[in-house]
C-alpha positions in Angstrom: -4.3 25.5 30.7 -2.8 27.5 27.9 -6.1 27.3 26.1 -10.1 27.1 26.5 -10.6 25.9 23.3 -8.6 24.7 19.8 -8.5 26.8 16.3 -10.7 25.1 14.9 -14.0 24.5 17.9 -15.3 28.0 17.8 -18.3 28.2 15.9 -21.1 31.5 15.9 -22.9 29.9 18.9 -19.8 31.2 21.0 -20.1 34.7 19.6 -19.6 36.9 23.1 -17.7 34.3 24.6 -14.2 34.9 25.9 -11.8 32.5 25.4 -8.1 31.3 25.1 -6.3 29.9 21.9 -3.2 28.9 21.6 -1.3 27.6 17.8 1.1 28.7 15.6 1.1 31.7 13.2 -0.1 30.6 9.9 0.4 34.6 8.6 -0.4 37.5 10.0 -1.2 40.7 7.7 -2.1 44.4 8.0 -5.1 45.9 6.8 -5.7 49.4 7.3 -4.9 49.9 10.9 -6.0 46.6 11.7 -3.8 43.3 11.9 -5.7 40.2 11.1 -3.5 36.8 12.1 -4.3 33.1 11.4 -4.3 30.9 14.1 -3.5 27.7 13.6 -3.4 24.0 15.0 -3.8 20.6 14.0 -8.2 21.2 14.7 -8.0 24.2 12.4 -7.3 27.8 12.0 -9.2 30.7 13.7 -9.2 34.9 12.6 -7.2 36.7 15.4 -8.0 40.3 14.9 -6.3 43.9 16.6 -8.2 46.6 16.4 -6.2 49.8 15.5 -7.4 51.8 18.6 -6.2 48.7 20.7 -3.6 49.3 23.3 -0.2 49.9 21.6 2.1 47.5 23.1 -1.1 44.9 21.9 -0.5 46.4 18.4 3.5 46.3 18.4 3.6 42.7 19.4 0.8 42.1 17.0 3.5 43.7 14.3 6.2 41.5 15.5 4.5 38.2 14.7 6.3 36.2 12.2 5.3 33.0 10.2 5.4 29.6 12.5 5.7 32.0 15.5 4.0 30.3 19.3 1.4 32.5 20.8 -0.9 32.5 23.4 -3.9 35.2 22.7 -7.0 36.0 24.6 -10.1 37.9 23.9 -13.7 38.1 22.7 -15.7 35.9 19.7 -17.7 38.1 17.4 -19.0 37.9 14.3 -17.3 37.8 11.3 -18.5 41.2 9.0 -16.8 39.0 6.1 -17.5 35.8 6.4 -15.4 32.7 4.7 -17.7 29.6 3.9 -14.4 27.9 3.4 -13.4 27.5 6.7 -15.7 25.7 9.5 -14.7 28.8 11.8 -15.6 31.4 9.0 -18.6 32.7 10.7 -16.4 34.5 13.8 -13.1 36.0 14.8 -11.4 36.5 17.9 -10.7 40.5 18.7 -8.1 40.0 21.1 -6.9 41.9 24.3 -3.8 40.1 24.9 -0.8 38.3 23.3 1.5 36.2 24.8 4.5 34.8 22.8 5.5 31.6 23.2 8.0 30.8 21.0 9.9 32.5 18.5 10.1 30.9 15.1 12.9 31.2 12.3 11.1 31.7 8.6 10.2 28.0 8.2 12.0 26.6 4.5 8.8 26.5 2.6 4.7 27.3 3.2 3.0 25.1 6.0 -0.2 25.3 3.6 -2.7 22.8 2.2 -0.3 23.1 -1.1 3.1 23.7 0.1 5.6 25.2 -2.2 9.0 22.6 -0.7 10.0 20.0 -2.6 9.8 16.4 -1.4 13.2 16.2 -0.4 13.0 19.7 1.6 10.1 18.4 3.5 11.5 15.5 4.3 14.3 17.1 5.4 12.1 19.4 7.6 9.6 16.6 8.3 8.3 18.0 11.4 7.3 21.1 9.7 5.7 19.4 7.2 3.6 17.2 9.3 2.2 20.7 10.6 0.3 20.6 6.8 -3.4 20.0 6.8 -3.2 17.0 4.0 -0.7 15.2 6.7 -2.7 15.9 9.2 -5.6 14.5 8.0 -3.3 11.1 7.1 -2.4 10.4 10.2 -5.5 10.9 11.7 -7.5 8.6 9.7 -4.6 6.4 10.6 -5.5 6.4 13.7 -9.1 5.9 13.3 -8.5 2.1 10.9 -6.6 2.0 13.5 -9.5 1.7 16.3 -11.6 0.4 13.7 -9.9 -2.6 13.5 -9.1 -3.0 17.3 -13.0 -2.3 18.4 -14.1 -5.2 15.3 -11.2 -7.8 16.2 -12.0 -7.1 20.4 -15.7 -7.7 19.8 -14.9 -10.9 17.8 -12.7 -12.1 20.4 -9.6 -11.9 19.4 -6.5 -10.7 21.8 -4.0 -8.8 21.1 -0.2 -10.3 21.9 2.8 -8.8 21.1 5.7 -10.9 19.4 9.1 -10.5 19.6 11.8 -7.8 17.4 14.6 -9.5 17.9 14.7 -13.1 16.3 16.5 -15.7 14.7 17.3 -14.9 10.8 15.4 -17.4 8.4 15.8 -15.6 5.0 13.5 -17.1 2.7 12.3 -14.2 0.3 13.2 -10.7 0.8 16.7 -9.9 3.0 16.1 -9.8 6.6 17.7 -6.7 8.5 19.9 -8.1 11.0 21.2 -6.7 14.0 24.4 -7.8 16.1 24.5 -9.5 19.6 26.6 -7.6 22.0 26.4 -10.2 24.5 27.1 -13.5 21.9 29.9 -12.0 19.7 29.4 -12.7 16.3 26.2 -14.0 16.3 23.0 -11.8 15.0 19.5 -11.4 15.5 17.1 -10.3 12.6 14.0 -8.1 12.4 10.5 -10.2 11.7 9.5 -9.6 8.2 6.3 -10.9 9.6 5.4 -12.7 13.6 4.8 -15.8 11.3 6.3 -18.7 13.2 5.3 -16.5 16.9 1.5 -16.6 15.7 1.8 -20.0 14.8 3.6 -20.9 18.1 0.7 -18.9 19.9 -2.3 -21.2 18.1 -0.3 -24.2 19.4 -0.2 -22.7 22.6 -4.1 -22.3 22.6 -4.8 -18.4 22.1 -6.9 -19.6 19.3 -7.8 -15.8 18.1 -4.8 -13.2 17.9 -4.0 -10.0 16.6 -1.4 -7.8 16.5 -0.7 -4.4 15.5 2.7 -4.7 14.2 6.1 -3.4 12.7 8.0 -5.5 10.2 10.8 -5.0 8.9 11.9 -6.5 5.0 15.5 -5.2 3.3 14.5 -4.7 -0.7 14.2 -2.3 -3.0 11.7 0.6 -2.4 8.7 2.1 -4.3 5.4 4.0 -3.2 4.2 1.4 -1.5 6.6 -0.1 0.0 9.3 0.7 3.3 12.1 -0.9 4.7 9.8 -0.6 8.3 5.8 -1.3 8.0 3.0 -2.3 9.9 0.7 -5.0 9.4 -2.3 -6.2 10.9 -1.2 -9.2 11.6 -4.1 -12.3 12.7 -4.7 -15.9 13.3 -7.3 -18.0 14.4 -7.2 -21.8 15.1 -9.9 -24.8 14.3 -11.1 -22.7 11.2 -10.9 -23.3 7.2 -10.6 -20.9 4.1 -14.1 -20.0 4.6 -14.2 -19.0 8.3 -11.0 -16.7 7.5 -12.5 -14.9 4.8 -16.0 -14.4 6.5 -14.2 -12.7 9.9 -11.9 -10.5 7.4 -14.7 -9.6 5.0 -16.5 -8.3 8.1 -13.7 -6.2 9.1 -13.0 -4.5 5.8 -16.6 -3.8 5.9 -16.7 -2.1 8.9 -13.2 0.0 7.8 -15.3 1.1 4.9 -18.3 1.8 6.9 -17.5 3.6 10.2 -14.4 5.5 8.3 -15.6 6.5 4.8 -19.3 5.7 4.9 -19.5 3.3 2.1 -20.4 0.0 1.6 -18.6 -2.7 -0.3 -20.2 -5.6 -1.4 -21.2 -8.7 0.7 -20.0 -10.9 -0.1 -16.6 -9.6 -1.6 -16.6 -11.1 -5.1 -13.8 -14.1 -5.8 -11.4 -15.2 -8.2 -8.7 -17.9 -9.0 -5.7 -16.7 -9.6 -5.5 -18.8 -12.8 -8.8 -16.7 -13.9 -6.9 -13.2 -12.7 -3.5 -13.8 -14.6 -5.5 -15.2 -17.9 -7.8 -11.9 -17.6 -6.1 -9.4 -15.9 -2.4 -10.5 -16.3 -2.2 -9.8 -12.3 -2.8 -11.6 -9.6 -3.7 -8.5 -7.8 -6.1 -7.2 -10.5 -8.1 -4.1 -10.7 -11.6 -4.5 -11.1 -13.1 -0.9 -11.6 -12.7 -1.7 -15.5 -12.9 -3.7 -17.9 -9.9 -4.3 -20.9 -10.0 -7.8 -20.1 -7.2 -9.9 -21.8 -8.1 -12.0 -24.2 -6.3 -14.9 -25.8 -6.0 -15.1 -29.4 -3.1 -17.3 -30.1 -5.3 -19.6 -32.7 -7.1 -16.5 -34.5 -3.8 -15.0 -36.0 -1.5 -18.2 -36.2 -0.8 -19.5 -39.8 -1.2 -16.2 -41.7 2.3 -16.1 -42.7 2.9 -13.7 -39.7 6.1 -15.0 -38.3 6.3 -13.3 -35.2 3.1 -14.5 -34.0 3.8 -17.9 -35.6 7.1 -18.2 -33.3 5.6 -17.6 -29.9 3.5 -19.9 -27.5 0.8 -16.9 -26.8 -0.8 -13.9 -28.2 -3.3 -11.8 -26.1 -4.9 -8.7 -27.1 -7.0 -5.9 -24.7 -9.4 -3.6 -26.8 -9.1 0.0 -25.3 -12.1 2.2 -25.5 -11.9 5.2 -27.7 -8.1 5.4 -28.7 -9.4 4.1 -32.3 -8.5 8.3 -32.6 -4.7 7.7 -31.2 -2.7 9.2 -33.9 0.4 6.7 -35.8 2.5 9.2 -33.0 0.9 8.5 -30.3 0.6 4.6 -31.1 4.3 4.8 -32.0 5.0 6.4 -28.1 2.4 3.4 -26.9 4.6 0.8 -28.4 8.2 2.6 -26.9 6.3 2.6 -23.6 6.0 -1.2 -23.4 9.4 -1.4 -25.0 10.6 -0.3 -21.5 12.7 -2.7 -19.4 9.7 -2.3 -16.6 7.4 -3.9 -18.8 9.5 -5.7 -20.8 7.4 -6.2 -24.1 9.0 -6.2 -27.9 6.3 -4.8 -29.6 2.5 -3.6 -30.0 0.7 -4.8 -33.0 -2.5 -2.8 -33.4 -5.9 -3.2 -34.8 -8.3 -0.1 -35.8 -12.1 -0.1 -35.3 -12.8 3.0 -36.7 -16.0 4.6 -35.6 -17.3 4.0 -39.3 -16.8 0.7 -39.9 -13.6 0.6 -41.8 -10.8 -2.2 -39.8 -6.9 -0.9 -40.0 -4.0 -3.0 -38.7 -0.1 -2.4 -38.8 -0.5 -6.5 -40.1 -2.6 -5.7 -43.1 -0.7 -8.1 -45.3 -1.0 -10.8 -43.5 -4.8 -10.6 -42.5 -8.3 -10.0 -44.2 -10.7 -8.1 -43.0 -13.0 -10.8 -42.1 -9.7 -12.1 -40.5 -9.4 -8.6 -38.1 -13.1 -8.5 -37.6 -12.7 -12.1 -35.8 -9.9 -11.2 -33.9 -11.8 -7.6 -32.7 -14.8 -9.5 -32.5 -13.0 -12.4 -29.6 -11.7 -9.5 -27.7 -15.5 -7.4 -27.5 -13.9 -4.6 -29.3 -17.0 -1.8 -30.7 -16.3 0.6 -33.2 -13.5 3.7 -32.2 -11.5 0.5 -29.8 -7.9 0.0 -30.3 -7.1 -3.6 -30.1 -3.7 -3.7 -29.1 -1.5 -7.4 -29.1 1.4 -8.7 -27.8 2.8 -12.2 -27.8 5.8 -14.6 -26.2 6.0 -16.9 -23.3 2.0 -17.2 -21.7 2.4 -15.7 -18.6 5.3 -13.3 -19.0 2.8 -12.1 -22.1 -0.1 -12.0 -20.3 1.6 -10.0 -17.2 3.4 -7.6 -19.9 -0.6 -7.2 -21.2 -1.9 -6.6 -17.4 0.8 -3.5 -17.4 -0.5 -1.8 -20.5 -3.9 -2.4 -19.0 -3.3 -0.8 -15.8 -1.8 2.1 -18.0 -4.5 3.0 -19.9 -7.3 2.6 -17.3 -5.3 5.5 -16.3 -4.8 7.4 -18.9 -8.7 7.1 -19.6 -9.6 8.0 -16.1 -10.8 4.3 -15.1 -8.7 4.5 -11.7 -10.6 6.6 -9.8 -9.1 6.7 -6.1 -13.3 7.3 -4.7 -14.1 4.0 -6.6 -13.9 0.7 -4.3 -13.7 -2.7 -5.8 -12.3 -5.4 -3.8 -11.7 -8.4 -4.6 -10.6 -12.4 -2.9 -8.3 -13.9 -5.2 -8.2 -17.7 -4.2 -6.5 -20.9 -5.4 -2.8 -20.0 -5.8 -0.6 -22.2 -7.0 1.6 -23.9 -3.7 4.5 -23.7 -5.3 6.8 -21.5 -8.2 9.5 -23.7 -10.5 12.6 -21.7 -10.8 14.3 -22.9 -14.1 17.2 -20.8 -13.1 17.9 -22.3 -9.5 16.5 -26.3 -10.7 14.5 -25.8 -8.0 10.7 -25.1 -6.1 10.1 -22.2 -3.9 7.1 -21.5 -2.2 4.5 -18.8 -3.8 3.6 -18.1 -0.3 5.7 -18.9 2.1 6.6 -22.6 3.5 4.0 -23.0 6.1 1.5 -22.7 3.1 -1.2 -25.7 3.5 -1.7 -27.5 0.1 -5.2 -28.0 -0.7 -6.6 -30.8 0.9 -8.2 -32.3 -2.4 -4.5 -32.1 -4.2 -2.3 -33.6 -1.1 -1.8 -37.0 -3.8 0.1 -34.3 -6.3 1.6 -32.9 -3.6 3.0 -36.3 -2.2 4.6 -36.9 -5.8 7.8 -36.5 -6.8 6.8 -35.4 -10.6 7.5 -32.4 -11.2 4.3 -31.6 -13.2 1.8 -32.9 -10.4 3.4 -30.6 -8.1 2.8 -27.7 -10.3 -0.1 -28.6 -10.1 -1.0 -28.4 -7.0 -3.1 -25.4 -5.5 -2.7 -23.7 -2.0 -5.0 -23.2 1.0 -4.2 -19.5 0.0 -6.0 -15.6 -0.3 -5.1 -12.7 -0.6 -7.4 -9.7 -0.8 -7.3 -7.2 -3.5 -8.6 -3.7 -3.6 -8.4 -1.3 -6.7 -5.3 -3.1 -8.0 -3.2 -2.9 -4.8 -2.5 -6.4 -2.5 -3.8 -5.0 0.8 -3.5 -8.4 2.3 -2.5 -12.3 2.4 -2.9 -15.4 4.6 -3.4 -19.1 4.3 -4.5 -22.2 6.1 -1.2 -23.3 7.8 0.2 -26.7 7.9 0.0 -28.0 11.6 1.3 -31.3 11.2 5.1 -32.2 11.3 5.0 -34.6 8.9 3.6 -32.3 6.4 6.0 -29.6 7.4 8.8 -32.1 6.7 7.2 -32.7 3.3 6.8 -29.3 2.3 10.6 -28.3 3.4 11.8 -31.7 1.5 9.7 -30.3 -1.5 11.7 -26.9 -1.5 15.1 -28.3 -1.3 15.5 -27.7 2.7 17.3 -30.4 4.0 16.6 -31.7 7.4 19.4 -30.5 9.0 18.9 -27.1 7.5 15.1 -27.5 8.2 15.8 -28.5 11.8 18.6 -25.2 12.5 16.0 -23.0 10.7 12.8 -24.1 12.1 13.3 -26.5 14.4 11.3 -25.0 17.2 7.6 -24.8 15.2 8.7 -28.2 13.9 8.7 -29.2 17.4 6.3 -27.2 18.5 3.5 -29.4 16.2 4.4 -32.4 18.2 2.6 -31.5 21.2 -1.2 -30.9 20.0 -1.0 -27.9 17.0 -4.1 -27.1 16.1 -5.4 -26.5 12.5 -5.2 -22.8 12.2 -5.2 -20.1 9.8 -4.8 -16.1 9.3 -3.5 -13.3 7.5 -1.5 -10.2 7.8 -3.4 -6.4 6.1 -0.2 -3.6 5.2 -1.7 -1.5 7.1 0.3 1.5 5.5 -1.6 0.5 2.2 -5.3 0.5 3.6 -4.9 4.2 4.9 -2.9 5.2 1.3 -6.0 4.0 -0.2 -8.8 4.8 2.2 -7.4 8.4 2.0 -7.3 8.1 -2.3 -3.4 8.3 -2.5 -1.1 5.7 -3.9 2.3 6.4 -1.8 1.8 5.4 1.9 4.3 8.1 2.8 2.1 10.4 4.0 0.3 7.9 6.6 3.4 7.4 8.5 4.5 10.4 10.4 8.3 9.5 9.6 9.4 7.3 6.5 12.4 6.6 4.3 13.3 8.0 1.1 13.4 6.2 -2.0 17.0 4.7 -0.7 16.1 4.0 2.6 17.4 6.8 4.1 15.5 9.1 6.7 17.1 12.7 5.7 16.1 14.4 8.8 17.8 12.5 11.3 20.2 11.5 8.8 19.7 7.6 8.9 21.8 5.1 8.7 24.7 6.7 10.2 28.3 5.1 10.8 29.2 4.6 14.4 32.5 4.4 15.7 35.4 2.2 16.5 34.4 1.5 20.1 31.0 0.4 19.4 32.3 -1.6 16.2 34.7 -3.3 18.4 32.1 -4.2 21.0 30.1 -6.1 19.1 32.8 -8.0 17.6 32.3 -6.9 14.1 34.2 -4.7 10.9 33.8 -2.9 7.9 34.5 -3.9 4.3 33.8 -0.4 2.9 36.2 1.6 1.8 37.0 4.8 2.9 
């Protein structure tokens, strides 16, 4: 055994103890005579300490140490004269008698500290040193313990876990699949799962009525904080269950997350909302809960003044932010630019003033009394010192552009924060989204989405507005603004499969190449069954109060998909390109 204990066990209880650490060198200084070094691994750091009277070739090693260096020390616990409160092990030190060196170390390209000096790209770069830091430590390991949290809940409940195959046929409905070629069947490709979808389904037909599944998925699109080309999901389904059986099981699990990993308690039940009531009030269908600004329609209140801009649009909504009744004409002038931006997509702010003394001010003066202003204010719960801020144009492209600005200033006004928990079940989707552009439906879900049972009449009509109207057997769950999670009842019947393809614009033959085998598969006995899929990447982002799930996987991809340290993707050469049948358009 290199070591007796780790760098961060020893505690004032072992005081007289000798013992064996072994870590890296986090720095080692001179004091005096004396060298002082900090031990460190991934349980902590420990005080190494030479004496000055210690024997010399002890004291010249000691001298020799540099940052990141591997040792090996041995020697006594005592008592720290100074203690640190800071550190769990500040009460001792280790006054060594010997020093092995392990491993030499070049100096490392920036601090392996709690707060490192390296950029992001230099740590990703050196990603292995990085994941030597305390704050990635602690990542992963809480990783690892949702990790168990979920697999000791789902184990008790009965589920088992099955894993589903990475290399499938590609059924691109959504984001781009990754595909990779077959060797073996030149130029034919497999695809990585954006999701074990169809396999779960397959798996409920085939009578494991409770699975589960640990898993990496794989989805080609454009990148942000939370999002990777690879992630992992918890992936479940369960047969001979409706909405309500899902939700229950899945409610419990988050529960116990929150419990047995943070020690807090979310609400039972989880509160629920339509997705009509989230986009008219929170202009998301992911909304954030831990404030209010709720969005208020005022479309009738300001229409007919003479105000043609308002006059010319389907919608006006307005939010009433707390306090910024102070912002200055500069700072409401930056407000309005910010929305202006092509990520939110707005034309303009118009802006009411309830000053904290009464008096009402609006860049629309002409065009509305006061009493006119006080009504509006008044319909969206505005008190004196709100800014009531209104935008207006198509209903729900308004209303979304409103849910931005929302989000925005809950921010600025420190309503977001990361130790607050409010999740939320939003419910009743809509089945299916009308693309003007493409003259055609595409599923908000996915295509093995049930339709409600109480709307299967709309859904069996060829108009285009009882189709829209039809709501699916759909949830996701919400938490502080983030989608941590979706699933649905699933159709199980071949018929209705048929329909819901035939309502997309997936014609049999198409259907049948696509998804002929779960079409087949519901001819021998499917079961009605139901689940949903957790990013797992996302729950430990938020658990641990960040918003980029970078640091909870030990190796991600940069912003374009590209792993710097390896140095990923990569060409390969003309031998491998040639066995597997396939050539490059790019030019050199």
């Amino acid at each position: 055994m290199y070591r007796t204990h780790t760098c961060g066990e020893l505690r004032i209880v072992n005081a007289g103890q000798t013992v064996t650490l072994a870590g890296w060198v986090q720095r080692a200084r001179k004091l005096g005579g004396m060298t002082f070094i900090d031990l460190r691994d991934r349980y902590g750091i420990t005080q190494i300490v030479v004496e000055a009277d210690a024997d010399p070739a002890l004291v010249e090693t000691a001298s020799s140490l540099g940052r990141e260096f591997v040792i090996q020390v041995t020697g006594t616990v005592v008592e720290r004269e100074s203690k640190n409160a800071k550190m769990p092990t500040g009460e001792i030190e280790i006054r060594i008698s010997s020093i092995n060196i392990l491993n030499k170390s070049v100096t490392p390209p920036f601090t392996i500290e709690e707060n490192s000096d390296g950029g992001e790209d230099i740590r990703a770069k050196y990603r292995y040193l990085d994941l030597r830091r305390p704050p990635l430590q602690r990542a992963l390991a809480l990783r690892h313990r949702l990790a168990q949290e979920v697999r000791n809940y789902l184990d008790s409940k009965g589920f088992l876990e099955i894993e589903t195959p990475y290399l499938i046929k590609s059924t691109p409905e959504g984001a781009r699949d990754f595909v990779v070629p077959s060797r073996m069947n030149p130029g034919e490709f497999y695809a990585l799962p954006q999701s074990p979808q169809t396999f779960k389904q397959l798996l409920m037909v085939a009578g494991y009525d409770r699975y589960v599944q640990i898993v990496r998925c794989f989805r080609d699109e454009d990148l942000r904080a939370d999002r990777q080309p690879e992630f992992t999901q918890i992936d479940c389904e369960m047969s001979f269950v409706e909405q309500e059986d899902v939700l229950e099981m899945f409610e419990g699990m988050m529960r116990s997350m929150f419990k047995n990993a943070l020690g807090v308690d979310i609400p039972n039940p989880i509160p629920r909302m339509s997705w009509y009531d989230a986009m008219d009030k929170y202009g998301s269908d992911k909304p954030d809960i831990r404030f209010g600004m709720e969005i208020h329609e005022v479309t009738s209140l300001v229409k007919g003044h003479g105000f043609g801009v308002f006059d010319a649009e389907e919608y006006v909504g307005a939010i009433s932010a707390p306090g910024l009744a102070a912002y200055t004409r500069k700072q409401v002038d930056e407000l309005t630019e910010w929305v202006k931006r092509p990520q939110v997509g707005a034309k303009g702010l118009v802006y009411i003033r309830v000053n904290e003394d009464g008096s009402i001010k609006s860049s629309v003066d002409k065009f509305y009394s006061r009493e006119d202003l006080e009504a509006i204010a008044s319909a969206v719960e505005a008190k004196k010192g709100d800014l009531v801020l209104l935008m207006c144009g198509p209903k729900r492209k308004t209303q979304t552009r409103l849910g931005v600005l929302r989000i925005e200033l809950g921010g600025r006004l420190g309503f977001r924060d990361p130790k607050v928990f409010a999740p939320l079940w939003v419910v009743d989707f809509p089945l299916l989204e009308w693309s003007e552009e493409d003259g055609r439906f595409y599923a908000m879900h996915h295509p093995f989405t049930a339709p409600k049972p109480e709307h299967l009449d709309w859904f069996m009509s060829n108009a285009k507005e009882d189709l829209e109207r039809v709501c699916a057997n759909a949830y996701d769950f919400v938490l502080n603004g983030t989608e941590l999670g979706g699933g649905s009842i699933r159709i199980h019947n071949a018929d209705m499969q048929k329909r819901m393809f035939e309502v997309l614009g997936i014609g049999p033959e198409e259907a049948d190449y696509k998804f002929g085998f779960i079409i087949n598969a519901f001819q021998y006995g499917a079961p009605p069954h139901g689940g949903l899929a957790f990013g797992f990447d996302r729950i430990c982002a938020l658990f641990g109060g960040q918003e980029t799930i970078r640091d909870y996987i030990a190796f991600p991809k940069n912003n374009q998909g590209r792993d710097v340290m390896i140095d990923s993707p990569s060409k390969i050469d003309a031998v491998q390109m040639e066995e597997l049948c396939i050539a490059s358009t790019v030019k050199e």
